[in-house]
MDTraj code that builds the backbone (N, CA, C; nanometers):
import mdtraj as md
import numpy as np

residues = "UNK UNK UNK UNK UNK UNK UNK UNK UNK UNK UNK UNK UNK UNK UNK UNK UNK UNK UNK UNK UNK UNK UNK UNK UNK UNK UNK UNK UNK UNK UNK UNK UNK UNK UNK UNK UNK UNK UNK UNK UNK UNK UNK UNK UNK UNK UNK UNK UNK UNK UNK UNK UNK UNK UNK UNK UNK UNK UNK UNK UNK UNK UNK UNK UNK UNK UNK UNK UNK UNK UNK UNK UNK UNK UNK UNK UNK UNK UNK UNK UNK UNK UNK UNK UNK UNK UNK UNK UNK UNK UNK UNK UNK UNK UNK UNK UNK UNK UNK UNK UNK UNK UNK UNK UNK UNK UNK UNK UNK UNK UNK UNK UNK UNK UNK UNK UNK UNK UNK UNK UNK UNK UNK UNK UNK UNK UNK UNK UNK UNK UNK UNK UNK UNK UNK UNK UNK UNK UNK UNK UNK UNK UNK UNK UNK UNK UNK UNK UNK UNK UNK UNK UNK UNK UNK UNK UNK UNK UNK UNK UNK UNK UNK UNK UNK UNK UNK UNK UNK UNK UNK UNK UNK UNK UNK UNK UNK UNK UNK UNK UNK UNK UNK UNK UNK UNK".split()
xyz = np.array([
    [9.6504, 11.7917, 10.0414],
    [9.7433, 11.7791, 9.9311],
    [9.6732, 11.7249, 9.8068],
    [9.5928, 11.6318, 9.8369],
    [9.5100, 11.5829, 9.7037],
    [9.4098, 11.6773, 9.6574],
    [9.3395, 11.7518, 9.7541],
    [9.2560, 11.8608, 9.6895],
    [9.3072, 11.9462, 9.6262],
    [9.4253, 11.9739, 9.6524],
    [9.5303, 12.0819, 9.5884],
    [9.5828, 12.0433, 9.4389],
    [9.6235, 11.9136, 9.4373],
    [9.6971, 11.8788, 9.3137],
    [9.5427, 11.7979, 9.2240],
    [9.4392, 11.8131, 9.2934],
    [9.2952, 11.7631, 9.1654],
    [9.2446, 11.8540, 9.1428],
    [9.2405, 11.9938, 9.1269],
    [9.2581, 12.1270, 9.0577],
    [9.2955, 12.1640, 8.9261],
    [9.4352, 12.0456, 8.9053],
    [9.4967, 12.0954, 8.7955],
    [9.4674, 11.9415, 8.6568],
    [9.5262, 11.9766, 8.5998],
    [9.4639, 11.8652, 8.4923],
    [9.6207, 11.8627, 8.4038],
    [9.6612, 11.7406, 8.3740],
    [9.7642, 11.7175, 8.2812],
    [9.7420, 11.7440, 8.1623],
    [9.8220, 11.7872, 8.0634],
    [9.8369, 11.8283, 7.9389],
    [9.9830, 11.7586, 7.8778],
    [9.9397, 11.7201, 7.7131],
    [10.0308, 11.7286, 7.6389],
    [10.0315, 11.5938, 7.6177],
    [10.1468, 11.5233, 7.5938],
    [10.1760, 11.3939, 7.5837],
    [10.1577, 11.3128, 7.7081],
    [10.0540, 11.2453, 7.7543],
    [10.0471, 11.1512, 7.8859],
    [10.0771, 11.0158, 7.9042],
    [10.1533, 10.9621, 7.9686],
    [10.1586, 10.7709, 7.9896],
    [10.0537, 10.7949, 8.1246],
    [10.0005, 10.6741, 8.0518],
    [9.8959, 10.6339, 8.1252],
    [9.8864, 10.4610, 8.1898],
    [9.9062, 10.4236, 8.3315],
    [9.8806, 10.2612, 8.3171],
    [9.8360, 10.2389, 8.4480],
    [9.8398, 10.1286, 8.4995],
    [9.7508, 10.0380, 8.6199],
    [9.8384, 9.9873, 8.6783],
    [9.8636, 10.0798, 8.8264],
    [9.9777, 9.9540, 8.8832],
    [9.9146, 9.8421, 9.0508],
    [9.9426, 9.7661, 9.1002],
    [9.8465, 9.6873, 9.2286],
    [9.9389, 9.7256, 9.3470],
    [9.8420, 9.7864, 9.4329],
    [9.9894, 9.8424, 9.5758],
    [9.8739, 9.7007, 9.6420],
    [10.0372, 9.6633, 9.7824],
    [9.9781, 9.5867, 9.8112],
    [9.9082, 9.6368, 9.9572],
    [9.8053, 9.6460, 10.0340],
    [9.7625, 9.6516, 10.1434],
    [9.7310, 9.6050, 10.2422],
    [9.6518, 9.6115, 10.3394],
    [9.6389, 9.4909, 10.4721],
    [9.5024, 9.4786, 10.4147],
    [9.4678, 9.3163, 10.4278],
    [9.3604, 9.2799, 10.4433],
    [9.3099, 9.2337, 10.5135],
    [9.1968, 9.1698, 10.5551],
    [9.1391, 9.0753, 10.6775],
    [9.1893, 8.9489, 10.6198],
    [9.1526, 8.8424, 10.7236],
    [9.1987, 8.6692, 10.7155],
    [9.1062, 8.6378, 10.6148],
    [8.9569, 8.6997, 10.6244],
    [8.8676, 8.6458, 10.5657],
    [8.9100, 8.6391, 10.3732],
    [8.9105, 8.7916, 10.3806],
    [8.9600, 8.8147, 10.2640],
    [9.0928, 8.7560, 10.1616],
    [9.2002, 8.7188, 10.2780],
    [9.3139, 8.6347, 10.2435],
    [9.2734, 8.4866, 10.2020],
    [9.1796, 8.4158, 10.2751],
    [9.0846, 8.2653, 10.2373],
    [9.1138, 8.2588, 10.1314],
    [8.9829, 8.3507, 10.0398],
    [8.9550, 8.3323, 9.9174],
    [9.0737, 8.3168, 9.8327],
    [9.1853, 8.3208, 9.7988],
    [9.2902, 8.2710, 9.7559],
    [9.2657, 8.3047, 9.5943],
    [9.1840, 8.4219, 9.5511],
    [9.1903, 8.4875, 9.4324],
    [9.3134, 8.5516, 9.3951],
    [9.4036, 8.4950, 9.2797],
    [9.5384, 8.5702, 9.2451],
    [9.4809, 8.6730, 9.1141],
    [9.6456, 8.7632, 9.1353],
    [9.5981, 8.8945, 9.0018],
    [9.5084, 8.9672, 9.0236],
    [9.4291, 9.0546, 8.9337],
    [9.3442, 9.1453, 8.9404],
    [9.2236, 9.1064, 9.0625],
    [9.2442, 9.2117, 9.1185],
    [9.1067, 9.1803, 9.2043],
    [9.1479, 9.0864, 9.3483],
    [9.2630, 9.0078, 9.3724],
    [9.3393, 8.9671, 9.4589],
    [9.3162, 9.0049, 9.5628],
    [9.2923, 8.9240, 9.6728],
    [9.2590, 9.0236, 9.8663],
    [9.4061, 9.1167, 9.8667],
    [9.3878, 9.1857, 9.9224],
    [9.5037, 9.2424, 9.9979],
    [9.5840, 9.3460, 9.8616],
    [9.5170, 9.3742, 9.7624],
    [9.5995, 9.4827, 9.6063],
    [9.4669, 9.5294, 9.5811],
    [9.5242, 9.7225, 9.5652],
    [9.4384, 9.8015, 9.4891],
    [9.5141, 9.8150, 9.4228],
    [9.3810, 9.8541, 9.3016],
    [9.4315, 9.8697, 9.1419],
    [9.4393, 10.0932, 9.1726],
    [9.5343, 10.1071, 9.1065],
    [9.6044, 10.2591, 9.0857],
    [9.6418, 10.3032, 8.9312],
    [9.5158, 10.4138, 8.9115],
    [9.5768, 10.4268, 8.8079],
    [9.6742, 10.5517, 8.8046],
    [9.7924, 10.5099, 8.6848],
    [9.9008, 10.6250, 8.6931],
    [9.9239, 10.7377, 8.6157],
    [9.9179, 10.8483, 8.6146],
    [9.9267, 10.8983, 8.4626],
    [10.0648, 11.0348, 8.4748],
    [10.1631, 11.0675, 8.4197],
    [10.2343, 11.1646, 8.3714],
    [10.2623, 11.2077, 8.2592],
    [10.3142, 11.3604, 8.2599],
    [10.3278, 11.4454, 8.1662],
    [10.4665, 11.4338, 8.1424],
    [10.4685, 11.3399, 7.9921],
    [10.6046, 11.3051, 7.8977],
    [10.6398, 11.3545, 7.8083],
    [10.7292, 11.4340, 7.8017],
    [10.7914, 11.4788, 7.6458],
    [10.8653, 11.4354, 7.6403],
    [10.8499, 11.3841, 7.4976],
    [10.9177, 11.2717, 7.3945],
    [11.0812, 11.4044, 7.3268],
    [11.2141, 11.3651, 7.3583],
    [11.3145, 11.4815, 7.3270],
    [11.4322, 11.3691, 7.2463],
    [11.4616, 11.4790, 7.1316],
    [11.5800, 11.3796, 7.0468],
    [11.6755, 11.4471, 7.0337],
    [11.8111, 11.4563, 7.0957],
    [11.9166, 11.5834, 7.0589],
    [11.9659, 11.5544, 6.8758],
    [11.9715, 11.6283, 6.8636],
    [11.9433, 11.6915, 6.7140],
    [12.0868, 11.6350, 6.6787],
    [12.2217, 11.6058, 6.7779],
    [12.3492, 11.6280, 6.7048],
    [12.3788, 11.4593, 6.6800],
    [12.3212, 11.4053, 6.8100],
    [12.3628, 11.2569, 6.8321],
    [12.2595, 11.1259, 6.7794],
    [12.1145, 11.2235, 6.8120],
    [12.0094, 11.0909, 6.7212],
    [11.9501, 11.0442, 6.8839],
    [12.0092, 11.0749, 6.9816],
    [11.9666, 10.9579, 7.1087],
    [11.8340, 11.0455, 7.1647],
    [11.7326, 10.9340, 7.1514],
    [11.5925, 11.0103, 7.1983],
    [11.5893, 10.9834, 7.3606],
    [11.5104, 11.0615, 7.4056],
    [11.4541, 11.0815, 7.5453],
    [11.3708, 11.0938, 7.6088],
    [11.3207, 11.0895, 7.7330],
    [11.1950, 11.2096, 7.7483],
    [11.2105, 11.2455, 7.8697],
    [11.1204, 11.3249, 7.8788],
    [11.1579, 11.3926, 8.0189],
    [10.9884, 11.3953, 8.1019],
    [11.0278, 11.4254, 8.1991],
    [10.8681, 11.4020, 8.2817],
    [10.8797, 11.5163, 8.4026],
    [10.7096, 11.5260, 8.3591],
    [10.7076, 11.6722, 8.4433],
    [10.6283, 11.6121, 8.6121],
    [10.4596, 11.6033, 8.5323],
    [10.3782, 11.6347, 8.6783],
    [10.3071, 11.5332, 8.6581],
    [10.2670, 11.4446, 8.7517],
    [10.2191, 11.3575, 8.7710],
    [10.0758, 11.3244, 8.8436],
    [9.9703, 11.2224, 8.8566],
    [9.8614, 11.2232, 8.9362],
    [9.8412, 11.0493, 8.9434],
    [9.7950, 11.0305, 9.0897],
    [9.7478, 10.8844, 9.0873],
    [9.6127, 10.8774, 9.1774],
    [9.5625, 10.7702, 9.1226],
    [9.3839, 10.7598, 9.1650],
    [9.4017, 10.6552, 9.1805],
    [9.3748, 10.5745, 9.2850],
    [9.2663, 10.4793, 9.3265],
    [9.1450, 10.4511, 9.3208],
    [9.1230, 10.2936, 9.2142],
    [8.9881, 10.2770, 9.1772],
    [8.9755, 10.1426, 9.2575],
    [8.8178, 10.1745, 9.2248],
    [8.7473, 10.0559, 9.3231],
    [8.7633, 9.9677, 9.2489],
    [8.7173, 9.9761, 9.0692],
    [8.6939, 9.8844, 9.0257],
    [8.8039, 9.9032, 8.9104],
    [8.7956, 9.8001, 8.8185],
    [8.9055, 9.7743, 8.6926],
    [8.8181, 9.8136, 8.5426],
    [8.7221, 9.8666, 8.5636],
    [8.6085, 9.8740, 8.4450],
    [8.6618, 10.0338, 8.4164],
    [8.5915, 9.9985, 8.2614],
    [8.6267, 10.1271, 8.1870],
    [8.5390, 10.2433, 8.2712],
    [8.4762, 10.2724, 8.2796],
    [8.3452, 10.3658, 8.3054],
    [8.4485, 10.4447, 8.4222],
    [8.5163, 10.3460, 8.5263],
    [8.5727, 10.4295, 8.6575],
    [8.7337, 10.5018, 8.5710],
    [8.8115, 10.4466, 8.4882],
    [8.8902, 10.4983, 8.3922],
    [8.8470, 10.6124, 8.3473],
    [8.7425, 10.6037, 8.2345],
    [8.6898, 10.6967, 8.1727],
    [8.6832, 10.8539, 8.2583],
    [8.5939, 10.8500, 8.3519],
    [8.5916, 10.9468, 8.4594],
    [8.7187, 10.9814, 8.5462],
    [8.8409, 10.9182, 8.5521],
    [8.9787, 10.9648, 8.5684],
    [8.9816, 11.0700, 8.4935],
    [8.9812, 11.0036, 8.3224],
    [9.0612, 11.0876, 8.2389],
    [9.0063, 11.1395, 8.2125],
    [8.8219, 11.1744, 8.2705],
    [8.8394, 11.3194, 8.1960],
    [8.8063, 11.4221, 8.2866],
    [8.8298, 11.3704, 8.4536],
    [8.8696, 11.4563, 8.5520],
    [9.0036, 11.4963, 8.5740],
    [9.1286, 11.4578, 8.4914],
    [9.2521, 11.4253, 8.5513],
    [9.3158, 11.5101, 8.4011],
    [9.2765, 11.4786, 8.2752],
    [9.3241, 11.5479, 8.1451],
    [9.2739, 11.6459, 8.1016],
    [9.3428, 11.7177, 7.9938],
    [9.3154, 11.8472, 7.9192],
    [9.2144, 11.7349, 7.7552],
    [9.1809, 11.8388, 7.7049],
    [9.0828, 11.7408, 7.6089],
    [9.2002, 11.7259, 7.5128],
    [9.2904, 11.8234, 7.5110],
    [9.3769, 11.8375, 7.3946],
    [9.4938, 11.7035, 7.4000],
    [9.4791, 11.6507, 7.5257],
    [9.5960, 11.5440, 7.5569],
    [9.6542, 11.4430, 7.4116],
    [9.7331, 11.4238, 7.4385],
    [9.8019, 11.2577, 7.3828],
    [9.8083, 11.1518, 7.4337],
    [9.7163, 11.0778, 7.4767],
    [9.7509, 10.9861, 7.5727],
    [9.8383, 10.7979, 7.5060],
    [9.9258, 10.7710, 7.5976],
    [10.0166, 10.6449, 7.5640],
    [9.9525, 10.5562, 7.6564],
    [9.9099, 10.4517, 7.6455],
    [9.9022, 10.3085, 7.7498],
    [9.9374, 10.1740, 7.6763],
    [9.8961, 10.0496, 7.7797],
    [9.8882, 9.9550, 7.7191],
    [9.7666, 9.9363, 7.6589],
    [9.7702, 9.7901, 7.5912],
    [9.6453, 9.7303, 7.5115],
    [9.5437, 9.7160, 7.5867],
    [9.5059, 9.7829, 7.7276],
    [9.4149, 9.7143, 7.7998],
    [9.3070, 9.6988, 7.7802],
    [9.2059, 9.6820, 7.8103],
    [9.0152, 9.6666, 7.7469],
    [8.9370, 9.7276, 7.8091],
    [9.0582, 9.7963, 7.9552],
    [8.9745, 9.9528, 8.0368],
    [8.9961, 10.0679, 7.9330],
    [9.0798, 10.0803, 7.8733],
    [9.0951, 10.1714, 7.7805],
    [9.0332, 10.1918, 7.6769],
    [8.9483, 10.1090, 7.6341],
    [8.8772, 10.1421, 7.4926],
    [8.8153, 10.2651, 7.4529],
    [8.7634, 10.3220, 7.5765],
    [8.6823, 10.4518, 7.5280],
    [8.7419, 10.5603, 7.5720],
    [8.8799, 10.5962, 7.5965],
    [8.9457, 10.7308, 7.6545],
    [8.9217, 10.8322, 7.5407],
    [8.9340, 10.7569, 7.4227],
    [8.9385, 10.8391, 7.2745],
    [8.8068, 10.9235, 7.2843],
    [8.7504, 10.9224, 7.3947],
    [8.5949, 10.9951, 7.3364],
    [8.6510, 11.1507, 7.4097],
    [8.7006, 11.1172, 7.5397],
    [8.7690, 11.2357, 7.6111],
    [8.8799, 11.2759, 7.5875],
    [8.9634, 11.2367, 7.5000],
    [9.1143, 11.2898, 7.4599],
    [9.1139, 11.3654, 7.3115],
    [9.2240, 11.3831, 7.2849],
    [9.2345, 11.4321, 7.1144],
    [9.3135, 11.2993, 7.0756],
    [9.3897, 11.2053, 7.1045],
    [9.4788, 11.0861, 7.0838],
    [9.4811, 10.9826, 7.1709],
    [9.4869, 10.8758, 7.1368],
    [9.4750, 10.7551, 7.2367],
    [9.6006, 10.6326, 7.1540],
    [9.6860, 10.6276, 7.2085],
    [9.7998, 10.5656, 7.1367],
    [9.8030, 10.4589, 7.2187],
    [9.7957, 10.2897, 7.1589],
    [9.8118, 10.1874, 7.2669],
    [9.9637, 10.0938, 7.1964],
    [9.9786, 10.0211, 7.2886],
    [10.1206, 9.9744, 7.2872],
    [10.0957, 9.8262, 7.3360],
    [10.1093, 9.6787, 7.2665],
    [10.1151, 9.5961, 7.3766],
    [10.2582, 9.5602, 7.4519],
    [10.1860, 9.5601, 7.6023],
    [10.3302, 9.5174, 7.7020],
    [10.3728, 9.4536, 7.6573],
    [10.4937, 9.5025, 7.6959],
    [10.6432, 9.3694, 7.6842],
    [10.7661, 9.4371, 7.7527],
    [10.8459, 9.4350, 7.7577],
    [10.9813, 9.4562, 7.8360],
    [10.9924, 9.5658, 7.7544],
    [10.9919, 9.6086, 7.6354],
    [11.0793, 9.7219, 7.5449],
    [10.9494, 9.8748, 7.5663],
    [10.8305, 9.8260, 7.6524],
    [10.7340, 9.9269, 7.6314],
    [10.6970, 9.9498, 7.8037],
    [10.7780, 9.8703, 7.8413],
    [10.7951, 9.9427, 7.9876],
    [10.9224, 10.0244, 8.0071],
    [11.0127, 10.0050, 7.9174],
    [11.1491, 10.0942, 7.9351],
    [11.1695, 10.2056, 7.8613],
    [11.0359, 10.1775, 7.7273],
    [11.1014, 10.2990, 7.6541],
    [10.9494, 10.3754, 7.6656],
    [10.8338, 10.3322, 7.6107],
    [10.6813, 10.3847, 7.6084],
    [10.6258, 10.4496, 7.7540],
    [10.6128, 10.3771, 7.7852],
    [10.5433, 10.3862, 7.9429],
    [10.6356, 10.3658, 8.0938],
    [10.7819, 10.4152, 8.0331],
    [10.8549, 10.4460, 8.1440],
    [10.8300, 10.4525, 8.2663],
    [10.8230, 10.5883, 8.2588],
    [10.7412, 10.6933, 8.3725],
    [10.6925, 10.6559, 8.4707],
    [10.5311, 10.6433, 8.3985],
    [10.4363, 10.5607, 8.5116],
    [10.5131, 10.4565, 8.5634],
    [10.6001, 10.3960, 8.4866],
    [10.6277, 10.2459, 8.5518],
    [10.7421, 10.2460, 8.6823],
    [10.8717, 10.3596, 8.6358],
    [10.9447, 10.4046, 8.7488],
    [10.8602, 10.4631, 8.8861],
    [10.7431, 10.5453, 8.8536],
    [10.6827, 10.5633, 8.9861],
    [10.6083, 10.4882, 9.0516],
    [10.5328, 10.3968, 8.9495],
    [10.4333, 10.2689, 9.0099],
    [10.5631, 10.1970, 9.1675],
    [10.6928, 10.1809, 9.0306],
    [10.7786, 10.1175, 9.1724],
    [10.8633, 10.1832, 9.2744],
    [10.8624, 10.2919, 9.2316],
    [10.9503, 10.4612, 9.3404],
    [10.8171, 10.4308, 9.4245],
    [10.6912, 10.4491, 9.4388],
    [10.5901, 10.4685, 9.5306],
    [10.5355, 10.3335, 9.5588],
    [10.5466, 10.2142, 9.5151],
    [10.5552, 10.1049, 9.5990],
    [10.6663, 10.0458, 9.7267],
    [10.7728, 10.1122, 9.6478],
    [10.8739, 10.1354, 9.7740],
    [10.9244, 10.1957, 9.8672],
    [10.8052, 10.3356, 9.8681],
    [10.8494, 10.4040, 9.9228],
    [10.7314, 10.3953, 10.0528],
    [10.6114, 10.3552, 10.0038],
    [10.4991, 10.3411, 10.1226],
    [10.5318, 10.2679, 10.1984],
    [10.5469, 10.1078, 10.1002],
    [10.5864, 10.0361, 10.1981],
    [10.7146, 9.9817, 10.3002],
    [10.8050, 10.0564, 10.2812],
    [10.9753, 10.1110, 10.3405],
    [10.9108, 10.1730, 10.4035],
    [10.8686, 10.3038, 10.4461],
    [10.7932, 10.3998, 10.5369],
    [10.6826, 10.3259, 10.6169],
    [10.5611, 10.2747, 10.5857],
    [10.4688, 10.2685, 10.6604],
    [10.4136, 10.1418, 10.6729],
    [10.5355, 9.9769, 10.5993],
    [10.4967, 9.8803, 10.6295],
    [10.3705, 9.8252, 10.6084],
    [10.2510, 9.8296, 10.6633],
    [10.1359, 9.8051, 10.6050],
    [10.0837, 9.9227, 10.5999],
    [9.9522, 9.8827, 10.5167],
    [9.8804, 10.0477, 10.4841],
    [9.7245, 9.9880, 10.4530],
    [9.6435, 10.0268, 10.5111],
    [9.5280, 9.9991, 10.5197],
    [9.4479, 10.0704, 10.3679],
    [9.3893, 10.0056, 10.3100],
    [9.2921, 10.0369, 10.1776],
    [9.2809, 10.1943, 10.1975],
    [9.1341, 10.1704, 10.2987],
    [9.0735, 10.3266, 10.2941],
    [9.1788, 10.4181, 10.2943],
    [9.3625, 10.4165, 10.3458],
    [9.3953, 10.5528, 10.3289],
    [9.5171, 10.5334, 10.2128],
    [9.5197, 10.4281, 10.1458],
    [9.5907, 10.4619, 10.0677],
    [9.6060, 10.5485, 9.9751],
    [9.4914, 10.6176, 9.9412],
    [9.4689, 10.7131, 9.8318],
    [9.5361, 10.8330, 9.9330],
    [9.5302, 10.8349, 10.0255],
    [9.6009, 10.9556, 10.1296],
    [9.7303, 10.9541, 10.1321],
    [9.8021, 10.8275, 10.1063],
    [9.9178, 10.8129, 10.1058],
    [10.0291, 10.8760, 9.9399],
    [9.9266, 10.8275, 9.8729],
    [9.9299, 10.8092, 9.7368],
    [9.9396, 11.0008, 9.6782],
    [9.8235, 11.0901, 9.7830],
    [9.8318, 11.2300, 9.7853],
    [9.9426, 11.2582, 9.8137],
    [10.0363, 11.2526, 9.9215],
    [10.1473, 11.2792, 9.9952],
    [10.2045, 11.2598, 9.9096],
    [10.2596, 11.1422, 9.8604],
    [10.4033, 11.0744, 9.7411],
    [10.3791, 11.1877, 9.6138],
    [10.2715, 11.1678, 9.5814],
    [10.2207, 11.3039, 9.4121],
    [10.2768, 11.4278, 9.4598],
    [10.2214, 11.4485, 9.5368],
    [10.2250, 11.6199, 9.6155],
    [10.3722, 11.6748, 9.6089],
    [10.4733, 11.5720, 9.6933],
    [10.6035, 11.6006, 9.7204],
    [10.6776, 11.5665, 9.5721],
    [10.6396, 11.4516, 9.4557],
    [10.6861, 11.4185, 9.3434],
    [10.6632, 11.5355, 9.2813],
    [10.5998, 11.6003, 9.2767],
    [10.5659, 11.6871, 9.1435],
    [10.6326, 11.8399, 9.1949],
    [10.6336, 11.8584, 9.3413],
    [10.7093, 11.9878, 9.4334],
    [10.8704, 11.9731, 9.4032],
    [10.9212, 11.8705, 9.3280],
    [11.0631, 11.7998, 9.3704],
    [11.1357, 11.9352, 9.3517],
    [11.1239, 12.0282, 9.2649],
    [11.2179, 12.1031, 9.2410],
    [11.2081, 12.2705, 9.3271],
    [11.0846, 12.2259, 9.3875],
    [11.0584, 12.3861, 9.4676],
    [11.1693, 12.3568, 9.5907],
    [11.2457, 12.2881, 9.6696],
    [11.3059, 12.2750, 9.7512],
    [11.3144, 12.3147, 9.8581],
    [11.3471, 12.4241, 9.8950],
    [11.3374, 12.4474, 10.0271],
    [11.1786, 12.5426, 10.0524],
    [11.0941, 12.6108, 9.9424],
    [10.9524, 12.6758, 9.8969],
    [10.8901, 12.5819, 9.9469],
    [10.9446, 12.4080, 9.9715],
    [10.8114, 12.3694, 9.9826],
    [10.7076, 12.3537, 10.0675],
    [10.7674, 12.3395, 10.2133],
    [10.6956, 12.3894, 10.3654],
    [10.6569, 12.4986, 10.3788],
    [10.6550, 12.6320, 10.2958],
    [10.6009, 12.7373, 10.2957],
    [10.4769, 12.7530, 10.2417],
    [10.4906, 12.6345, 10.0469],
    [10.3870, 12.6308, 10.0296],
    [10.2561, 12.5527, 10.0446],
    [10.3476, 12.4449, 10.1213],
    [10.2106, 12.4012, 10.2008],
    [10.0952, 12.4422, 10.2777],
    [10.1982, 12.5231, 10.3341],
    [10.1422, 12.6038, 10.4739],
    [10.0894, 12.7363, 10.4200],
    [10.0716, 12.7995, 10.2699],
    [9.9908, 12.8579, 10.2315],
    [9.8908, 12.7915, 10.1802],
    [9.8673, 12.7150, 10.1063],
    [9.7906, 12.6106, 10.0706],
    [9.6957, 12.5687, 10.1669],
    [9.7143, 12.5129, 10.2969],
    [9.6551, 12.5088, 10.4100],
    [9.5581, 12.5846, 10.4643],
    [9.5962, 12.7318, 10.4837],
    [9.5458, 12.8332, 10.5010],
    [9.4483, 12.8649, 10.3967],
    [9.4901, 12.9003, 10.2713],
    [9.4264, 12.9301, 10.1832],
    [9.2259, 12.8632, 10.1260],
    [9.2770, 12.7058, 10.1795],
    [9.1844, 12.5966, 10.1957],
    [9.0669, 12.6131, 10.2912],
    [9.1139, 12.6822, 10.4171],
    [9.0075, 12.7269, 10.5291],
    [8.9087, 12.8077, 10.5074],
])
top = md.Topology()
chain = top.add_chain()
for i, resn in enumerate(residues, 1):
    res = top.add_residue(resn, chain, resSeq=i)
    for name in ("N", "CA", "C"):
        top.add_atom(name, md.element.get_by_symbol(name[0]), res)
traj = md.Trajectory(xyz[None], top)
């Protein structure tokens, strides 16, 4: 499923951000009693979807709507492993939205736009929505389903949730097209 959906590359207007799933760690690793970034037991995920920004013309009330989505698991929080997301993961022509972060400084070399926002409550509800509804749709949904989840396969898990998020509307197509997909792969 992840080889399938890292084929394609997002276009257009993108939110882009960093969310921490939490995982199993060892005791050892729990010791160290490091909180936040880098914390035993949280990988950093980065999130990115395809947002169009929509204003109905009669009433004034803006919107957006969201198409297709992709999430990566990085080892590290440094720009350099960012950088190589976005410009395995985007079209050059993109728009990209995030926060103020200081992984972000150099996306502008691989994008056509790099628009930053600092967090606050009004730029998680209205800016960077998206990512932020799925950061917590797919934190709740791994861990409701599969309770703990070991590092090495979270990015496997993370394939599955994208795969079926972005299929939402093929409906009953979609066990068919797996199972061409499958085949096709051999």
């Amino acid at each position: 499923m992840g080889d399938r959906d890292a084929k394609y590359t997002l276009e257009g207007m993108i939110e882009m951000d960093e969310g921490y799933f939490t995982v199993e760690s060892s005791e050892i690793e729990q010791a160290k009693g490091k909180r936040g970034r880098g914390a035993a037991g949280k990988q950093n995920v980065v999130v990115m979807t395809e947002s169009t920004k929509l204003e109905d013309l009669k009433t004034g009330k803006k919107s957006s709507q969201v198409r297709y989505f992709k999430a990566k698991v990085l080892k590290t929080h440094k720009a350099d492993q960012i950088n190589q997301t976005v410009e395995e993961s985007l079209d050059e022509k993109s728009i990209v939205l995030t926060d103020k972060s200081t992984s972000y400084v150099d996306i502008s070399d691989y994008i056509e736009m790099h628009i930053t926002e600092k967090s606050s409550k009004d730029s998680t509800k209205e800016t960077l929505k998206w990512v932020h509804i799925f950061i917590s749709n797919a934190k709740r949904n791994l861990l409701g389903n599969y309770h703990k989840i070991k590092g090495k396969y979270l990015q496997l898990y993370l394939n599955e949730f994208v795969y079926k998020l972005n299929r939402r509307y093929f409906e009953d197509k979609l066990f068919d097209r797996l199972v061409i997909a499958a085949i096709m792969n051999d």
